[in-house]
GUTOR-489044 format. One line per field, with one value per residue (C-alpha): residue number from 1; chain; x, y, z. Coordinates in nm, 2 decimals. Layout:
# GUTOR-489044
nr (NUM, ...)
kette (A, ...)
u (X, ...)
v (Y, ...)
w (Z, ...)
This chain:
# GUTOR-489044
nr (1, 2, 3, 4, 5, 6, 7, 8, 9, 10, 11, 12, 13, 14, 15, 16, 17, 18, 19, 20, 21, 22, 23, 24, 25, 26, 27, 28, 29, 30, 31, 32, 33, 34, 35, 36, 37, 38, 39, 40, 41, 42, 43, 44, 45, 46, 47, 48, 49, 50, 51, 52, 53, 54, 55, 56, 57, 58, 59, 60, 61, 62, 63, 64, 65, 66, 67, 68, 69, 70, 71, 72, 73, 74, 75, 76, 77, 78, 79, 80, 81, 82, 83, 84, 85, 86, 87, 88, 89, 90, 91, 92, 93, 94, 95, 96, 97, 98, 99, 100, 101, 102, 103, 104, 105, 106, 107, 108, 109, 110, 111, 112, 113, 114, 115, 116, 117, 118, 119, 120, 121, 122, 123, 124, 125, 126, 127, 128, 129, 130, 131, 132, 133, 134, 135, 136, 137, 138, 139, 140, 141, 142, 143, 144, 145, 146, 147, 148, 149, 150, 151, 152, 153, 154, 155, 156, 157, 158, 159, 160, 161, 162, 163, 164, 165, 166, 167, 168, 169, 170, 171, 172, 173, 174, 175, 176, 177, 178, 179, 180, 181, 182, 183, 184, 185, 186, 187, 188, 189, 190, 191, 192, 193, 194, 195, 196, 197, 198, 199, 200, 201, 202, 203, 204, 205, 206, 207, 208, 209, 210, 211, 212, 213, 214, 215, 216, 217, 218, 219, 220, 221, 222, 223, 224, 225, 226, 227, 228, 229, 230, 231, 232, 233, 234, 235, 236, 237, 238, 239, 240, 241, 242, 243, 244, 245, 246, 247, 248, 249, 250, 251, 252, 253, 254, 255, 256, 257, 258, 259, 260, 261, 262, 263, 264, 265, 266, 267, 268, 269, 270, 271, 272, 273, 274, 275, 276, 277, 278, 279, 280, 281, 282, 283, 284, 285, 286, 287, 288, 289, 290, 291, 292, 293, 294, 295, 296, 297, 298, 299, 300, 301, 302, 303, 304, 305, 306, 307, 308, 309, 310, 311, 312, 313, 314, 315, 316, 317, 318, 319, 320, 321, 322, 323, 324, 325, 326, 327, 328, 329, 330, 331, 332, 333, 334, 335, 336, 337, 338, 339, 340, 341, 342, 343, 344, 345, 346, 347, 348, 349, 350, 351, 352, 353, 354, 355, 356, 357, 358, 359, 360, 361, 362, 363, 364, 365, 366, 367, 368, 369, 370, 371, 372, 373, 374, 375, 376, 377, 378, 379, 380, 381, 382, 383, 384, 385, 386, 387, 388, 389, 390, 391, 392, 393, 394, 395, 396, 397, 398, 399, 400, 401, 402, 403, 404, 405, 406, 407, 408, 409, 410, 411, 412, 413, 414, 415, 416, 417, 418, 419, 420, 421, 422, 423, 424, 425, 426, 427, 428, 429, 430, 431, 432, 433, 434, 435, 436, 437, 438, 439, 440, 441, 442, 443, 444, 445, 446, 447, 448, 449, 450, 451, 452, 453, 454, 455, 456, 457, 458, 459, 460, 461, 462, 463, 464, 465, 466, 467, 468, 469, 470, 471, 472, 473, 474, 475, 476, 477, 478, 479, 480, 481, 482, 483, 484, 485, 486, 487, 488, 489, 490, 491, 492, 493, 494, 495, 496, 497, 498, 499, 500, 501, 502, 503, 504, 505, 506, 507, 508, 509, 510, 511, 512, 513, 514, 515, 516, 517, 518)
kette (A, A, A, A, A, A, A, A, A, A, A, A, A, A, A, A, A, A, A, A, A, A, A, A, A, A, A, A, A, A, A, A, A, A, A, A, A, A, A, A, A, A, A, A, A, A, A, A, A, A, A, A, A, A, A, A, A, A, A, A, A, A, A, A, A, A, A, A, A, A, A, A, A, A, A, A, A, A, A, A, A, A, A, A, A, A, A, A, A, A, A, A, A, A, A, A, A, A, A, A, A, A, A, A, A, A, A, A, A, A, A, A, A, A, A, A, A, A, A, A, A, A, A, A, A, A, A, A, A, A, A, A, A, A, A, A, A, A, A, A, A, A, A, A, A, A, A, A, A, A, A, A, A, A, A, A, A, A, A, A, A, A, A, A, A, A, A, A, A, A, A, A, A, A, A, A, A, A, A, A, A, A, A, A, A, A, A, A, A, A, A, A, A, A, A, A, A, A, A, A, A, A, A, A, A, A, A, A, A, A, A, A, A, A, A, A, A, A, A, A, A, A, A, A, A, A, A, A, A, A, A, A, A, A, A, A, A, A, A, A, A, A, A, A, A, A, A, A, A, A, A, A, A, A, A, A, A, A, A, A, A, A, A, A, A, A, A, A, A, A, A, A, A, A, A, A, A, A, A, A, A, A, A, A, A, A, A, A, A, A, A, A, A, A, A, A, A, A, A, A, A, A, A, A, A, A, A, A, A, A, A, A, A, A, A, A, A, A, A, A, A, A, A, A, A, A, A, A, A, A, A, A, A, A, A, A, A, A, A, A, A, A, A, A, A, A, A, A, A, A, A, A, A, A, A, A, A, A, A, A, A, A, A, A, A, A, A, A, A, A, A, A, A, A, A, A, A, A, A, A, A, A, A, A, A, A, A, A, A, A, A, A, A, A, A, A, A, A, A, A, A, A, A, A, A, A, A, A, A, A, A, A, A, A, A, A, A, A, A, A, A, A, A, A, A, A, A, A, A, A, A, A, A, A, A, A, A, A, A, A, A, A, A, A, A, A, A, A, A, A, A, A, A, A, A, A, A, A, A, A, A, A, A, A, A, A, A, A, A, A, A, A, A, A, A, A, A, A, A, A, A, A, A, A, A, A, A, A, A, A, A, A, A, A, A, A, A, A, A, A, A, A, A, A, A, A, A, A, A, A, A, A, A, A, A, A, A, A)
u (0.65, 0.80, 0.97, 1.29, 1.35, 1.70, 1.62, 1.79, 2.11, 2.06, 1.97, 2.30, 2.52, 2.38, 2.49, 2.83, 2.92, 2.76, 3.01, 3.32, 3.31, 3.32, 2.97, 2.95, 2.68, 2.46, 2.44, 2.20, 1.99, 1.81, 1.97, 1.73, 1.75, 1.47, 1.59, 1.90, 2.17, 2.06, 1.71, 1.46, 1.30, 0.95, 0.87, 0.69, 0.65, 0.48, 0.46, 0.39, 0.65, 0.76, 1.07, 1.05, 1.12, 1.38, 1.58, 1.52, 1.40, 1.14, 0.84, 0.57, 0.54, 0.42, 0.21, 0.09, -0.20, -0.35, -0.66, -0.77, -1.12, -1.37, -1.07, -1.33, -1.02, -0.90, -0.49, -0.41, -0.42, -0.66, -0.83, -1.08, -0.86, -0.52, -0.47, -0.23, 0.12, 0.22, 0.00, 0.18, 0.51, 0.45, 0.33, 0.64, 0.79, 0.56, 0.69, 1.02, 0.99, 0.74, 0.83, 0.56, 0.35, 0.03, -0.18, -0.55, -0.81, -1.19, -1.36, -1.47, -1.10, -1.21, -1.48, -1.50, -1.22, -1.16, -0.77, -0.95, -1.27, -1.09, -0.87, -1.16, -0.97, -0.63, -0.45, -0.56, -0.49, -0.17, -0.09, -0.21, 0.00, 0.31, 0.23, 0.23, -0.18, -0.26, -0.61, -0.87, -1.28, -1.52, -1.70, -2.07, -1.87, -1.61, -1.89, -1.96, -1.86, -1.90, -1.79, -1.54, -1.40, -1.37, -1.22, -0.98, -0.86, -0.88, -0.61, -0.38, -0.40, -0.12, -0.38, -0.69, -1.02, -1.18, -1.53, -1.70, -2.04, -2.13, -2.24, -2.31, -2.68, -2.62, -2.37, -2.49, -2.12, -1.87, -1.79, -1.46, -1.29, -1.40, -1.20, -1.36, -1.00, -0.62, -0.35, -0.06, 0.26, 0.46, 0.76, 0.58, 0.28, -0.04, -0.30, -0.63, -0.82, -1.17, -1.36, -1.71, -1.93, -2.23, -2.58, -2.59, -2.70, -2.93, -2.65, -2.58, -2.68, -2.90, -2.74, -2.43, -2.56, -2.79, -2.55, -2.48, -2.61, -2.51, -2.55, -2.63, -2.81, -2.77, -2.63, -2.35, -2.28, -2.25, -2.03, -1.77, -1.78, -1.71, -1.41, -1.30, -1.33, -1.15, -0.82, -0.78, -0.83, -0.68, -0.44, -0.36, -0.44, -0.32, -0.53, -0.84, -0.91, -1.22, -1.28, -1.62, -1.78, -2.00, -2.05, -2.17, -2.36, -2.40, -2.18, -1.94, -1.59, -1.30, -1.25, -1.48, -1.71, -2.00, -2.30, -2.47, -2.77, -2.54, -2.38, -2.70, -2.76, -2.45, -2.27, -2.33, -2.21, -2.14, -1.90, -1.67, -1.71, -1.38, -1.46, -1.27, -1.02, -1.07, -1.31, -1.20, -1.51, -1.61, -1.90, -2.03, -1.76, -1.71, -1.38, -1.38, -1.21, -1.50, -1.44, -1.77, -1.87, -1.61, -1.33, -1.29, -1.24, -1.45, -1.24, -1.33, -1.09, -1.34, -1.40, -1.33, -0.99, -1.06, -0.99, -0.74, -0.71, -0.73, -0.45, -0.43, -0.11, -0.16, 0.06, 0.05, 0.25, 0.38, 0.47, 0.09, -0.07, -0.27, -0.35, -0.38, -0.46, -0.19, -0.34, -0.61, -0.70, -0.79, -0.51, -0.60, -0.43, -0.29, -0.05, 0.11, 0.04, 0.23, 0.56, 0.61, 0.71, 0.48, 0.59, 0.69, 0.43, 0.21, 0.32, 0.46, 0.10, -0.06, 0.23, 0.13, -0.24, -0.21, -0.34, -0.64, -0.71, -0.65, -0.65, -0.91, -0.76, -0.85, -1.09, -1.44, -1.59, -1.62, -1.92, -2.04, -2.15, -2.11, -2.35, -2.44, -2.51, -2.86, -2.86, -2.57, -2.86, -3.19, -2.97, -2.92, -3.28, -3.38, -3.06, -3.23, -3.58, -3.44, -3.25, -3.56, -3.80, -3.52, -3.48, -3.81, -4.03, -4.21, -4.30, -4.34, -4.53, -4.25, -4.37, -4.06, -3.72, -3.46, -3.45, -3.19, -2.87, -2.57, -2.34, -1.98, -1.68, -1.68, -2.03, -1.99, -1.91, -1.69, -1.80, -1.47, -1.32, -1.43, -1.29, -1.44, -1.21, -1.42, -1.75, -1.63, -1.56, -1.92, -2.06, -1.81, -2.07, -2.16, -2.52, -2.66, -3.00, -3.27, -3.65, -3.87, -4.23, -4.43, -4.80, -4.93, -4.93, -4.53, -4.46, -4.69, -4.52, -4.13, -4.08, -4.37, -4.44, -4.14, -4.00, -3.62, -3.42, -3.23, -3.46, -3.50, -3.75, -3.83, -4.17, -4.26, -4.66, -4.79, -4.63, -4.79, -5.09, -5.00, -4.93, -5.25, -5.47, -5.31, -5.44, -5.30, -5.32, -5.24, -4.90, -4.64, -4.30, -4.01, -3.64, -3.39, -3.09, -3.00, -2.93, -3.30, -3.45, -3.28, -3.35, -3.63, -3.92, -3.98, -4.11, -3.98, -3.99, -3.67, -3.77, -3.46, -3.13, -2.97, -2.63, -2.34, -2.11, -2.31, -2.38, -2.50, -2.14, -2.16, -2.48, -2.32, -2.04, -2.23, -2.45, -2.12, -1.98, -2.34, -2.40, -2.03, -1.80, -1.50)
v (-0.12, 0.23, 0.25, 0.44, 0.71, 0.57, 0.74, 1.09, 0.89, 0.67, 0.93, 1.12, 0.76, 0.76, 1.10, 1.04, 0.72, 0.88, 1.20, 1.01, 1.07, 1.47, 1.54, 1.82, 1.74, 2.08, 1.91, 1.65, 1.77, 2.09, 2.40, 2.49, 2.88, 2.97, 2.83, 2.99, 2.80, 2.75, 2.79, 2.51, 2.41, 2.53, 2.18, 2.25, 1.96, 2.08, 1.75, 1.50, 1.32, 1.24, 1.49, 1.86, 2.09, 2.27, 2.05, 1.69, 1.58, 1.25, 1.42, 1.09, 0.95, 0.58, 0.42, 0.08, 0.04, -0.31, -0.42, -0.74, -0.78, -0.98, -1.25, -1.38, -1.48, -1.74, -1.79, -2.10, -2.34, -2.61, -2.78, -2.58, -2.19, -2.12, -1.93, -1.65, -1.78, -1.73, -1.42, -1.25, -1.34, -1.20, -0.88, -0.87, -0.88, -0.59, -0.41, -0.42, -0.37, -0.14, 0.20, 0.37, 0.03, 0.07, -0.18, -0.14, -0.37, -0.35, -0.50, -0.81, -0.94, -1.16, -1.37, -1.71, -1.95, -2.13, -1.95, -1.59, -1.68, -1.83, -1.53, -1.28, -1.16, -1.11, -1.32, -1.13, -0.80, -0.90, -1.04, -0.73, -0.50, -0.72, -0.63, -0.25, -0.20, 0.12, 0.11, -0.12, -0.02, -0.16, -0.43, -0.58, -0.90, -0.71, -0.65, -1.00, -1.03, -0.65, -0.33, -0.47, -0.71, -0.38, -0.20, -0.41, -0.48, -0.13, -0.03, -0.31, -0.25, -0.01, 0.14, 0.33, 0.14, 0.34, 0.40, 0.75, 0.70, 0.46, 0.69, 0.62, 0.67, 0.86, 1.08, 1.16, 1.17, 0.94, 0.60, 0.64, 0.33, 0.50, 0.71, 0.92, 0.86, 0.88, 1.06, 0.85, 1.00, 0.83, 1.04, 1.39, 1.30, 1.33, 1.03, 1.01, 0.71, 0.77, 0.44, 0.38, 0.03, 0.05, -0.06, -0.34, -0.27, -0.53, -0.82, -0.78, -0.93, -0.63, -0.65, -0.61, -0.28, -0.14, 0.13, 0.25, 0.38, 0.40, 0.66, 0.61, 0.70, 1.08, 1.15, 0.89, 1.09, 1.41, 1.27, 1.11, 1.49, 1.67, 1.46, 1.46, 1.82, 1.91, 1.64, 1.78, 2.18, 2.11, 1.83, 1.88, 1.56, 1.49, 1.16, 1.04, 0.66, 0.52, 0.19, 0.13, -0.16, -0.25, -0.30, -0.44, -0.77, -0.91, -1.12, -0.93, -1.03, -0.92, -0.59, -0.36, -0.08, -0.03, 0.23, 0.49, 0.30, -0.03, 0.19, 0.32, 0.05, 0.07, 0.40, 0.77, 0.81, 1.20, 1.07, 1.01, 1.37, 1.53, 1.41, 1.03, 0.85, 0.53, 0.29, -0.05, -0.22, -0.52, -0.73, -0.92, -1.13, -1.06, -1.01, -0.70, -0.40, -0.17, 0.22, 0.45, 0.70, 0.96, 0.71, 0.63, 0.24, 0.03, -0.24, -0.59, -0.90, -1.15, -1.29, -1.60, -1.61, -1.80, -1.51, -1.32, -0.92, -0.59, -0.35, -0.03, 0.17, 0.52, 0.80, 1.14, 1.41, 1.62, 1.93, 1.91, 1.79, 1.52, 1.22, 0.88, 0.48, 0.28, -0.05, -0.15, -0.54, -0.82, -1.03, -1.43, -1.69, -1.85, -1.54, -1.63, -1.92, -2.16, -1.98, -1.85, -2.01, -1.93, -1.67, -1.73, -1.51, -1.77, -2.05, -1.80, -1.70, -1.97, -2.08, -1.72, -1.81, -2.19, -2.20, -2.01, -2.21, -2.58, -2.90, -2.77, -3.05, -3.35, -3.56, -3.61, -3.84, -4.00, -3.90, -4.13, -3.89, -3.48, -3.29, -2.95, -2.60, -2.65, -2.99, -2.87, -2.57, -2.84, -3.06, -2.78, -2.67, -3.04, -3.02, -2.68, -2.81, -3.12, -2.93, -2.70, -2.96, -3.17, -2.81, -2.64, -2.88, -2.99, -2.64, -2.48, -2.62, -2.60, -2.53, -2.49, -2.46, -2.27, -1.92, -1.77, -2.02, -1.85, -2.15, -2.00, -2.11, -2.37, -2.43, -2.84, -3.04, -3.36, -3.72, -3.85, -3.70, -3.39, -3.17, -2.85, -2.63, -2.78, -2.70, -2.39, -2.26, -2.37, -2.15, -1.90, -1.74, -1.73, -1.69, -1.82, -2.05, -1.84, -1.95, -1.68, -1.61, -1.42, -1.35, -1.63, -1.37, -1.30, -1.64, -1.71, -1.47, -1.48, -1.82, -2.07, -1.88, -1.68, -1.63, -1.60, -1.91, -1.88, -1.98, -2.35, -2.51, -2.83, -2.88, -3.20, -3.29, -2.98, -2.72, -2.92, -2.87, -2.48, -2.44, -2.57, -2.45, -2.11, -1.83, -1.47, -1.30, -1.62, -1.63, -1.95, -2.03, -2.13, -2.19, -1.97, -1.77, -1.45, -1.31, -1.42, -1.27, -1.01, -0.91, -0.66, -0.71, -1.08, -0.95, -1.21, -1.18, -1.33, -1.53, -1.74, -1.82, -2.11, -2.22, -1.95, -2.15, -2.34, -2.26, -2.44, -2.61, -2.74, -2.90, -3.03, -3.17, -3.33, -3.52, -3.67, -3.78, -3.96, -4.07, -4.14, -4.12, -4.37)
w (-1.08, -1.20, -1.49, -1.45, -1.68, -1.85, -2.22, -2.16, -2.05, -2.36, -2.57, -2.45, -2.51, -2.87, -2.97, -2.80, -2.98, -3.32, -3.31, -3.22, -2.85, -2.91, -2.82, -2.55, -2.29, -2.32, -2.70, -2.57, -2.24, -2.26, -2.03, -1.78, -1.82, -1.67, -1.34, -1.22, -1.02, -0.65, -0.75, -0.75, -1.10, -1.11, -1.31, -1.68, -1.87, -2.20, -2.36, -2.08, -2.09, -1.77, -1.79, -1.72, -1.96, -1.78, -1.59, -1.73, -1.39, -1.36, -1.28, -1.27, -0.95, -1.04, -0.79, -0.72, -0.51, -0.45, -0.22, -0.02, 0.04, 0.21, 0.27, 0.59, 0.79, 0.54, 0.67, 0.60, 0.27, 0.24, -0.06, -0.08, -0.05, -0.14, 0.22, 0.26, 0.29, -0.08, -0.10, 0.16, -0.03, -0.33, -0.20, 0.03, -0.32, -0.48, -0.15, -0.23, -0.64, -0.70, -0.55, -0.45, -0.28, -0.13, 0.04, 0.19, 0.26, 0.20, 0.48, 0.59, 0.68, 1.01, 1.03, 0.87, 0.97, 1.34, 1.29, 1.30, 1.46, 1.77, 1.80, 1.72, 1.47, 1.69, 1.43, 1.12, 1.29, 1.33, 1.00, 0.86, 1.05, 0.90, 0.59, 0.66, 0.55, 0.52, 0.62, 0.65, 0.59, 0.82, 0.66, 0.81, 0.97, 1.12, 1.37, 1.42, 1.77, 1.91, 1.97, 2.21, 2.02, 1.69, 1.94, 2.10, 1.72, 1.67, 1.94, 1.84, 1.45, 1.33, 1.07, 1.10, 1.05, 0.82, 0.80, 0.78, 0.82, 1.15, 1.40, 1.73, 1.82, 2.18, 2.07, 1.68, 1.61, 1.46, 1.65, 1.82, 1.67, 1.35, 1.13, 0.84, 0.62, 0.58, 0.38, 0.27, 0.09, -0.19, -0.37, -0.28, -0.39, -0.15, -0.16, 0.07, 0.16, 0.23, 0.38, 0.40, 0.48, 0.28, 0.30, 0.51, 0.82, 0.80, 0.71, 1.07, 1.40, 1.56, 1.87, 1.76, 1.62, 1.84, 1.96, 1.60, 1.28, 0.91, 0.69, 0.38, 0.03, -0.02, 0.33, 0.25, -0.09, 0.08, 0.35, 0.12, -0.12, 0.17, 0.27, -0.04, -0.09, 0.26, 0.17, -0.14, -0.04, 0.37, 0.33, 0.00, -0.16, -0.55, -0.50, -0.39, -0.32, -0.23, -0.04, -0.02, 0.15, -0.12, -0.47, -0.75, -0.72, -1.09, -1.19, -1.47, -1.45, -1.60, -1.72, -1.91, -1.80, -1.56, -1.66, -1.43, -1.39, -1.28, -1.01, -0.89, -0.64, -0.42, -0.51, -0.69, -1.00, -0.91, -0.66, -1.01, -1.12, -0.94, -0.62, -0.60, -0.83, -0.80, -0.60, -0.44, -0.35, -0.11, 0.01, -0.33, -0.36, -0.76, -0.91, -1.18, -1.30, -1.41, -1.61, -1.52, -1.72, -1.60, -1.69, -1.27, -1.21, -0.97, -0.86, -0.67, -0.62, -0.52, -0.21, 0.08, -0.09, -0.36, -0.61, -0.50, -0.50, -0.70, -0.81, -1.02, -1.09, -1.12, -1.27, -1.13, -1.31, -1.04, -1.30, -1.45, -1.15, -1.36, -1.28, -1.58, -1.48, -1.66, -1.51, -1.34, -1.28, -1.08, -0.96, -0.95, -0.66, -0.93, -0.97, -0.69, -0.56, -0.76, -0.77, -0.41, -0.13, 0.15, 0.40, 0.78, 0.92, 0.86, 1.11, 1.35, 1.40, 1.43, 1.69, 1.87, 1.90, 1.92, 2.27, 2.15, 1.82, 1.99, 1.80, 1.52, 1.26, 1.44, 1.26, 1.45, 1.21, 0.85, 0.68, 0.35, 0.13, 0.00, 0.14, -0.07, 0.08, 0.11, 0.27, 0.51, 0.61, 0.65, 0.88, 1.04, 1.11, 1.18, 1.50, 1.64, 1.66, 1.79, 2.08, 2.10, 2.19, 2.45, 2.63, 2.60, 2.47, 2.85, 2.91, 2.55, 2.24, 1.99, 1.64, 1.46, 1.46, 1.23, 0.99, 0.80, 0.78, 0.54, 0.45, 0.37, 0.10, 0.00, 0.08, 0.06, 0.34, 0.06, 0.15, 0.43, 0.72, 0.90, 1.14, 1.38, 1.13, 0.84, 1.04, 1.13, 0.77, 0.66, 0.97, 1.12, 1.27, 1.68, 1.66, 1.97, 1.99, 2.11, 2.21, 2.10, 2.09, 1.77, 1.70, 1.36, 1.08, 1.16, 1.19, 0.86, 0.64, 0.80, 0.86, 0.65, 0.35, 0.33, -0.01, 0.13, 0.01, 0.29, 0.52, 0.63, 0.90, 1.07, 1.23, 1.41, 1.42, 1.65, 1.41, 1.07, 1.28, 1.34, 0.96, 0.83, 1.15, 1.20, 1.41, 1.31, 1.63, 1.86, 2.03, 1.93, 2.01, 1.74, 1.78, 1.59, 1.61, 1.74, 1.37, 1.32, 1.64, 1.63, 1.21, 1.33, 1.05, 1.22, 1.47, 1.73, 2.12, 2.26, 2.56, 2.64, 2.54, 2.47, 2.60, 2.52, 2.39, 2.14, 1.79, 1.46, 1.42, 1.78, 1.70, 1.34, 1.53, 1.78, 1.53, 1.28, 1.61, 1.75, 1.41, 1.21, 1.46, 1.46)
């Protein structure tokens, strides 16, 4: 919040009540001689202070600037995440207090609940847009579904996606729902937003990114200095913000400060030296406030809403055009979510989409026991050789079935009821079954002796054969997913799809019904 300057008028009370009430005002604030009446004050403030020299005017603009990211569509509260209701509250709140209020996200805002994932990200958009964002950078999920989906968010969003380094691959130039950055203004001063989704190209479906590629490395470097350089020289930008789709992937929470070589993974260090201000970062789901080496902050709040968000408040002398972090943190749930009512927007969205979202609460069945992240994952590979084999297995020798399964907060599916919206949490993601056909060495080294964790198989009796009787160059036929098939270095063939509408928590729901249904 800023702090009002109230110690000249104090300072002139004091010496008014000390001299009996006789005190002239010119006695107590300093005459601005050097600007003549009708003039403006050509602001000096010699001792950074917050006051000019000649007039006594506030010159700090104080401004608060908080950031959501990787939220993964989580809107409403549940056991297992505190949902936005009471968020969105007590930023309405910051809105209203703190002056100069700023509010951008990150990246990865959609994907990950049935409220967001049945609305591709509609419902989000929209709470978004109540809450006046500023921007939001592209994050790898926001692709989840397409370019028609981004774009058809894109046009309803009243805020630029930001991201300037996915180029389309006909053109060479920028995507169109793509915007390189933004200049926002609070109390004269000039602020630019720079967005950029970093590298994780390969944390995408392919085909949802075949038309596209992403700059990164040294290219992404000289992309972001160049922006920074034209805001700041064109638009005349006192502030440079930069909201990175990445970042740093140990955990280190709390505040405290992050060395060259810990940066080197995800961003350049140079970036810090004149070029940006302060970095809000996405995609690892850690929750820190981190100084570099040239004093800028690296800022993450978390991730699936469990955390909560980042904020800094920065002070910008306007006289002495320089620039100080007062505060920079991570702002826990628990700041909010106990002593705010949550906010209508909430249930008057979910009343908008309720014809897309449907009866997601109804429990399906009643399971016995907890099942962990990697049992949730196994099940899951035993349910896609087992629809494998019932739709391909008279005319295809099915050796396996399953790949790379990414279990999502809160990564436990508790022992008692279930619903789709619980299923749906676990896997948000619409990756369609896919028969596919790969030479022995790829399936050898991608899917049997792979060292990924995240890779889980089932084999009946032909594919133990396969495993102990393999033939490099022979051709065989698995069962995955399109994020599988289409992750390029497994070198899979796609030969047929499986049914459009059914993905890993179809199969999961079809299995507690059979099996624990009431």
């Amino acid at each position: 919040m800023k702090k009002k300057m109230l110690m000249p008028l104090l300072a002139l009370f004091l010496t008014f009540a000390a001299c009996g009430g006789e005190t002239a005002v010119s006695e107590v604030l300093p005459t601005p001689t050097s600007s003549p009446a009708g003039e403006i004050c050509r602001h000096e403030d010699s001792n950074d202070d917050g006051l000019c020299d000649l007039c006594n005017e506030d010159v700090l603009a104080v401004i608060d600037i908080y950031a959501i990211n990787d939220l993964h569509g989580k809107f409403t509260k549940s056991d297992s995440q505190p949902g936005v209701g009471e968020m969105t509250a007590w930023l309405k709140t910051r809105a209203m207090l703190d002056d100069n209020f700023i509010l951008l996200s990150s990246g990865d805002m959609w994907q990950g609940s049935s409220e967001s994932n049945l609305t591709h990200g509609a419902l989000m958009t929209d709470w978004m847009n109540e809450l006046g964002f500023a921007s939001m950078t592209l994050g790898n999920h926001e692709y989840d579904w397409g370019r028609e989906c981004l774009e058809k968010n894109e046009a309803a969003a009243g805020f630029p996606f930001l991201a300037i380094n996915v180029y389309e691959k006909a053109t060479g130039s920028i995507a169109p729902y793509c915007t390189p950055s933004v200049v926002v203004t609070r109390e004269g001063v000039n602020i630019g937003i720079i967005g950029a989704i970093g590298d994780c190209y390969s944390s995408i479906s392919g085909n949802m990114v075949s038309d596209v590629f992403f700059l990164t490395g040294s290219d992404l470097s000289a992309l972001v200095k160049a922006e920074a350089t034209r805001l700041r020289q064109e638009e005349g930008c006192d502030i440079i913000i930069y909201s990175l789709h990445d970042g740093y992937s140990k955990n280190m929470s709390g505040t405290g400060t992050i060395s060259a070589g810990q940066l080197m993974g995800y961003y350049d260090p140079t970036l810090s030296d004149g070029y940006v201000d302060v970095v809000f970062e996405a995609h690892t789901h850690k929750a820190y406030a981190l100084k570099d080496i040239y004093g800028v902050w690296h800022l993450q709040g978390g991730g699936d809403n469990t955390t909560g968000l980042s904020h800094v408040t920065l002070e910008y002398n306007k006289a002495n055009d320089t620039l100080k972090t007062a505060d920079a943190e991570t702002v826990h749930h628990s700041t909010y979510r106990y002593d705010y009512n949550s906010d209508a927007i909430v249930d008057k969205l979910i009343a908008k989409y309720e014809n897309e979202i449907g009866d997601i609460n109804t429990v399906i069945a009643e399971i016995p026991k907890r099942l962990d992240g990697d049992e949730l994952r196994q099940l899951c590979a035993d349910l896609y050789y087992d629809a494998a084999v019932e739709r391909w297995g008279e005319k295809y020798d099915i050796v396996l079935g399953g790949g790379y399964f990414s279990v999502r907060s809160p990564r436990v599916l508790d022992a008692g009821e279930v619903t789709y919206a619980d299923l749906q949490m676990l896997f948000p993601f619409d990756n369609r079954l896919v028969l596919c056909e790969c030479r022995g060495i790829d399936l050898n080294n991608n899917f049997f002796e792979t060292e990924n964790d995240n890779y889980f198989i089932t084999c009946g009796e032909y594919g133990e054969e396969v495993r102990q009787h393999l033939a490099p160059n022979a051709t065989y036929y698995l069962v995955t997913d399109t994020y599988s098939s289409s992750y390029a270095p497994n070198n899979l063939k796609e030969v047929e799809l499986y049914d459009g509408d059914v993905f890993a928590r179809d199969l999961l729901k079809e299995y507690f019904i059979k099996n624990y249904g009431n």
